[in-house]
N, C-alpha and C positions, 0 to 999 in steps of 0.2 A: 504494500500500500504506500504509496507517493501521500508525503509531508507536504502540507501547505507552509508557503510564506510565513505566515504567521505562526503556525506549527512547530517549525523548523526554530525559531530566534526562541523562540519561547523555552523549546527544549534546549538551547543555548543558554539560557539564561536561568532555567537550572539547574544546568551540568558545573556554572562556572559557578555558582553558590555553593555548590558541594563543595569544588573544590577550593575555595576558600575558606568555607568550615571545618573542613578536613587537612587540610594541610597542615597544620601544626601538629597533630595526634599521626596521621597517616598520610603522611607525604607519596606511597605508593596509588593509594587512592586518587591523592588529587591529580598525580599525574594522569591517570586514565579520563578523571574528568574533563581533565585541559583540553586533551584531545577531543574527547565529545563533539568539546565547545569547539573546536578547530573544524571537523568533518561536518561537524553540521552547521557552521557557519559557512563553510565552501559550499554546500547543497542549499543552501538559503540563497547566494549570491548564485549560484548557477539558477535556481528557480525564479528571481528576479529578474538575470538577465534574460532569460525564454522570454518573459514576461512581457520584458521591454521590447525587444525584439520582433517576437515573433507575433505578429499581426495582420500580414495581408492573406489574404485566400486569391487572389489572382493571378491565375499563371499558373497556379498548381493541379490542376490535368492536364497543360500541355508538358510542363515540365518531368512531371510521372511518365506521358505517354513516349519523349525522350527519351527518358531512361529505358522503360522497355524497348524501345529502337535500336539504341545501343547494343544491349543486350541480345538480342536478334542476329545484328548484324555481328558480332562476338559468339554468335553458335553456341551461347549459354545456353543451360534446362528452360523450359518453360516453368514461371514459379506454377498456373494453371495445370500442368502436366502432375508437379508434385500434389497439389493440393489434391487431387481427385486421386491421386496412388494411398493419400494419407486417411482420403473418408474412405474407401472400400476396407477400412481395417475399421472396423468398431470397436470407438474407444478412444482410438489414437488422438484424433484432434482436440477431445475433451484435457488428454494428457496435456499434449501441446500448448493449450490455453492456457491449461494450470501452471505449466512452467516457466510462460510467459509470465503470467499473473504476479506467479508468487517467488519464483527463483532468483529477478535480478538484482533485486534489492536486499535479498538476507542471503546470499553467497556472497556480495562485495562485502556487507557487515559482515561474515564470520571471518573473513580475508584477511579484514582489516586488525579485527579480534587478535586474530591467529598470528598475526605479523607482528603486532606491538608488545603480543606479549612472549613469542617464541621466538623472535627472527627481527628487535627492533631495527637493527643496523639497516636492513631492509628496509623497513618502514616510511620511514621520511621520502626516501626517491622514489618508492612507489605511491608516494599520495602525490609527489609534484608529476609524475606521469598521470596519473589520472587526473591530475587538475589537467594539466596541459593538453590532455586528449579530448576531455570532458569538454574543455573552455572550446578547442579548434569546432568540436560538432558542434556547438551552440551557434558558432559565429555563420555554417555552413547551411545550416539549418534556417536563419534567419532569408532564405530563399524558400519559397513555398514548394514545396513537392507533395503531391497526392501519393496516398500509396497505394498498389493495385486493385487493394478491396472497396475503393473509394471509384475505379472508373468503368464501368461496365462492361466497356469496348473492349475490355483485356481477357475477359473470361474468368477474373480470378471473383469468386465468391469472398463476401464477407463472411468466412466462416465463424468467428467466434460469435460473433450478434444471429445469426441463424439458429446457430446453437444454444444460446441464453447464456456464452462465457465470457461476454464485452468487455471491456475494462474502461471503454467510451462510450459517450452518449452517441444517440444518435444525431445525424443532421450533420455529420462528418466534412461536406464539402462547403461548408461554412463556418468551420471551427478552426481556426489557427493551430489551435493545437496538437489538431490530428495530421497536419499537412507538413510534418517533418520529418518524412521519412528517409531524406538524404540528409545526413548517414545514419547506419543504424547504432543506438546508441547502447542495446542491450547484446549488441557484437561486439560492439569496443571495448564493454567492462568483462563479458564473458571471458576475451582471448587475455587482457591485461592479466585477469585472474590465473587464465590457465601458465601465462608464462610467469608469473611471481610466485606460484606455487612451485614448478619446476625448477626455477633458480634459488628458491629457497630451502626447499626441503631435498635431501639425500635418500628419501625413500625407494623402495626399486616399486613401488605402486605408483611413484607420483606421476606417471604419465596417465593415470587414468582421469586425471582431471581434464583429460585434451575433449574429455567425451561431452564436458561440460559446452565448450563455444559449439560443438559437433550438434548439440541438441536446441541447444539456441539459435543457431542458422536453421536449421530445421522447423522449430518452432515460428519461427517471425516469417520466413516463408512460404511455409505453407499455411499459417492465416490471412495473409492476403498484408500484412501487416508493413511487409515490407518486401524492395527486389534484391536480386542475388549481391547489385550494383553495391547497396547499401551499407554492407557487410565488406565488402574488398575496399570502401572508401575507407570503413573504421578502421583494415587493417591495415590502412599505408597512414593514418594519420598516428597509429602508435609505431610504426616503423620509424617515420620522421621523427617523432619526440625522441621516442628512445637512442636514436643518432644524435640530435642533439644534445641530450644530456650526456653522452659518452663523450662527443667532441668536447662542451665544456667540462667535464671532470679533468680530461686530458692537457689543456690549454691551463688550468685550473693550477695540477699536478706541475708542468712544467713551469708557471711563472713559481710557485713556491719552492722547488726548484733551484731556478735562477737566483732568488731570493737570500737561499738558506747558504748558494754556494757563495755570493758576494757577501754575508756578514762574515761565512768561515774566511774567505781572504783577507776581508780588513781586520778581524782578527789577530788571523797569521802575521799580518803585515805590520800590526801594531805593535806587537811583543816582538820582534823580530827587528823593531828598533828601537826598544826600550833599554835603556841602559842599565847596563847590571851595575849592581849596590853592591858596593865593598862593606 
C-alpha cells in the first residue's frame, strides 16, 4: 500500500521523536529511527515531486502507441501474446496482481531492513542508487505514456480491473497518475534489489532472488500494466547510476590519493631539513 504525502512526513515525524527520546538510553534504537526518518523523507519528496510533475494526460496514447511501434519493429513478444498465455492458466493473473499489489513495497522494506542491519557498509550506496534511479524515473515519467491496458487498439486487456485486483481507479485515461508507464518503476526496484542482494550476501542460494525482477516483469506485463520497453529503460537507468557512482568512488579514491601522497612528501621534506639538536 503507497503512503500518502501526508502519511509519509507524519510517519517522519515520528520516527525522528523516537529517536530523540531514545537516544540517550538507546542510541542503537535511534539510529534505526534516523533512518526511518531518512527513507521516508526521500519517499515523501519522491511523492511530491510525481505530484508536481506529473499532470498532463495529452499525448499519452500516442506516446504508449510508440512505444508499442518500437517494440514491433525490435521483434519483441507481444505483451497481448503473454497476457492470454497467462489467463489460460487459472489463477495465475490473480497471482500476478497480488505480486504487483503487495511485493514492491515490502521487499525494498525488508532490503532495506536486511542491509542496515547485516550488511550496513552497503547501505548508504544502495539508498543513493535508488535515490538516483528513483529520482531519473520521476523526471522521465513527467512525459505522459498510457500503458497498454489503457489503449484498446493494442489488444492488451485491462486485466486486473476485469478481474476485481485494481490497484487504480477507474477513468485511467484521464488520470495522470496512471499515465507513467515509461519507465517501469516496480522493475527498477525489483532488479536494484536483486543485485544488492547478490553483492551483498555470500550465500550459494543468493541467486535465487534473480526470480524476484523474473516475476515482476512478468507480472506488470502481463497486466497490461506496462511494455517490455518499460522494464529495459529501468535497467539502463540503474546501469548508468551504478557507472556513475563507480566512476566517482574512483576519481574520489584517487584525489585522496594525491592528497595523502603530497602531505607524506612535505613531511618527508620537512624533517629532512630540520636541523639536528646537539
Amino acid at each position: 500500500m503507497n503512503l500518502t504525502v501526508a502519511q509519509s512526513f507524519q510517519l517522519a515525524a515520528v520516527a525522528a521523536l523516537v529517536a530523540l527520546l531514545l537516544r540517550p538510553r538507546l542510541p542503537g534504537t535511534s539510529r534505526w529511527a534516523a533512518q526511518v526518518v531518512v527513507i521516508v523523507g526521500l519517499y515523501g519528496g519522491w511523492q511530491i515531486g510525481l505530484d508536481l510533475g506529473v499532470r498532463r494526460t495529452t499525448g499519452a496514447v500516442e506516446q504508449g502507441t510508440r512505444v508499442w511501434d518500437v517494440e514491433r519493429a525490435l521483434h519483441l513478444p507481444s505483451e497481448a501474446t503473454l497476457q492470454r498465455l497467462v489467463l489460460d492458466v487459472p489463477g495465475l493473473m490473480h497471482g500476478f496482481d497480488l505480486y504487483y499489489a503487495l511485493v514492491h513495497f515490502a521487499a525494498m522494506g525488508a532490503l532495506l531492513v536486511w542491509l542496515f542491519a547485516v550488511h550496513r557498509g552497503r547501505y548508504g550506496p544502495f539508498v543513493l542508487t535508488l535515490s538516483l534511479v528513483t529520482g531519473a524515473a520521476m523526471l522521465i515519467q513527467y512525459v505522459p505514456v498510457a500503458p497498454p491496458r489503457l489503449i484498446p487498439s493494442l489488444g492488451v486487456a485491462d486485466a486486473p480491473a476485469v478481474l476485481g485486483d485494481s490497484v487504480y481507479p477507474p477513468g485511467g485515461l484521464v488520470d495522470p497518475g496512471q499515465l507513467i508507464a515509461m519507465p517501469s518503476v516496480h522493475v527498477a526496484w525489483a532488479l536494484l534489489a536483486a543485485i544488492a542482494v547478490i553483492r551483498a550476501s555470500r550465500h550459494r542460494r543468493r541467486w535465487l532472488v534473480l526470480a524476484h525482477p523474473v516475476l515482476t516483469v512478468l507480472a506488470v506485463t502481463a497486466s497490461g500494466n506496462h511494455y517490455w520497453l518499460d522494464g529495459a529503460v529501468a535497467a539502463g537507468l540503474i546501469a548508468l547510476a551504478l557507472t556513475g557512482q563507480a566512476l566517482s568512488s574512483q576519481a574520489l579514491a584517487r584525489r585522496r590519493s594525491r592528497t595523502a601522497s603530497g602531505s607524506r612528501r612535505t613531511v618527508e621534506g620537512w624533517t629532512s631539513t630540520t636541523p639536528a639538536h646537539s
